[in-house]
C-alpha positions as CSV (number, residue, x, y, z in Angstrom):
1,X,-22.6,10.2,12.0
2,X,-23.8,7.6,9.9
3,X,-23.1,9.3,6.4
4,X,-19.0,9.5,7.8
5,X,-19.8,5.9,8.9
6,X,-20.6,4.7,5.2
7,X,-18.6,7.0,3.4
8,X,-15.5,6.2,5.3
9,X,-16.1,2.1,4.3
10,X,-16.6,3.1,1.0
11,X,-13.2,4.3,1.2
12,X,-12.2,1.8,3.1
13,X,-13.5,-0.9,0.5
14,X,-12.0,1.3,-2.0
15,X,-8.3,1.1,-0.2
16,X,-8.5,-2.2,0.4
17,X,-9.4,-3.8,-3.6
18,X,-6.4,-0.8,-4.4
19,X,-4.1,-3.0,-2.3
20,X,-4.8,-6.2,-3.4
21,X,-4.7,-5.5,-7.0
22,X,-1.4,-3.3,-6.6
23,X,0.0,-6.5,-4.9
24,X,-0.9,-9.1,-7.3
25,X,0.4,-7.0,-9.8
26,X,3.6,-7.0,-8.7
27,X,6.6,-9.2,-9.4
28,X,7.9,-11.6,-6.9
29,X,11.8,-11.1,-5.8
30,X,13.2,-14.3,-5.2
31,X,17.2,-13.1,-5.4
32,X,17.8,-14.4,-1.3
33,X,19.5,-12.2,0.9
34,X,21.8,-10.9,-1.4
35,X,18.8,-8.9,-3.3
36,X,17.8,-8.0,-0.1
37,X,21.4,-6.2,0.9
38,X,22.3,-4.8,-3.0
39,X,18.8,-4.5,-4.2
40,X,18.6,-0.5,-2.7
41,X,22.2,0.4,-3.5
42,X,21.5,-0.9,-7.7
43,X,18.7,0.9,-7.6
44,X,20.5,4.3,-5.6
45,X,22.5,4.8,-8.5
46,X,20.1,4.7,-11.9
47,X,19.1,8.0,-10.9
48,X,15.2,8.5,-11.4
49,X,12.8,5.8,-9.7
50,X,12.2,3.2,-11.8
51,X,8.4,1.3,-12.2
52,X,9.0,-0.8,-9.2
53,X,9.9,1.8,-7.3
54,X,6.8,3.6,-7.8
55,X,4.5,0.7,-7.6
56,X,6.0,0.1,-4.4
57,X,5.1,3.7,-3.1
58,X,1.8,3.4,-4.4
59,X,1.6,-0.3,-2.4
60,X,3.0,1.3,1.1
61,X,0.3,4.7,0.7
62,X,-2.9,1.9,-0.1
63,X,-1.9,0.5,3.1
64,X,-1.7,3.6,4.9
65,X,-5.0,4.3,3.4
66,X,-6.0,0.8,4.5
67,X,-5.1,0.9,8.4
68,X,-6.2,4.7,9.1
69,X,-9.7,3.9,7.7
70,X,-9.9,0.7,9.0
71,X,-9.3,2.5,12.4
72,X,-11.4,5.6,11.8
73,X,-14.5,3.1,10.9
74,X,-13.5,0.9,13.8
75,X,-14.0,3.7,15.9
76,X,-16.8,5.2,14.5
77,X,-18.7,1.9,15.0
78,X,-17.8,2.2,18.7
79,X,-19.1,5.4,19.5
């Protein structure tokens, strides 16, 4: 139990430098609500997913990474 305790927060420190960088890195969107509403729909129609739209898929699966670990270890360190 204590090997799965360390590995998983390895992972789990592992997930959570991922995130930070991969949110540092990326580009702030001022544009207001209207970027908000249009921002999809302009980016609907180029076709193939563009850089942000990758970094942004890599950002939502470090935080899914993030929270299940966090819980597992969490968890782990209960029992």
């Amino acid at each position: 139990m204590e090997v799965l305790t360390t590995i998983m927060s390895i992972v789990q420190l592992i997930a959570a430098v991922a995130l930070l960088a991969i949110v540092m890195s990326q580009a702030t969107k001022s544009e207001g609500l209207t970027g908000t509403i249009g921002g999809k729909a302009e980016s609907a129609f180029r076709g193939k997913p563009g850089g942000e739209e990758k970094l942004a898929y890599v950002t939502k699966v470090a935080a899914i990474t993030f929270i299940v670990t966090s819980a597992i270890v969490g968890y782990l360190h209960m029992v």
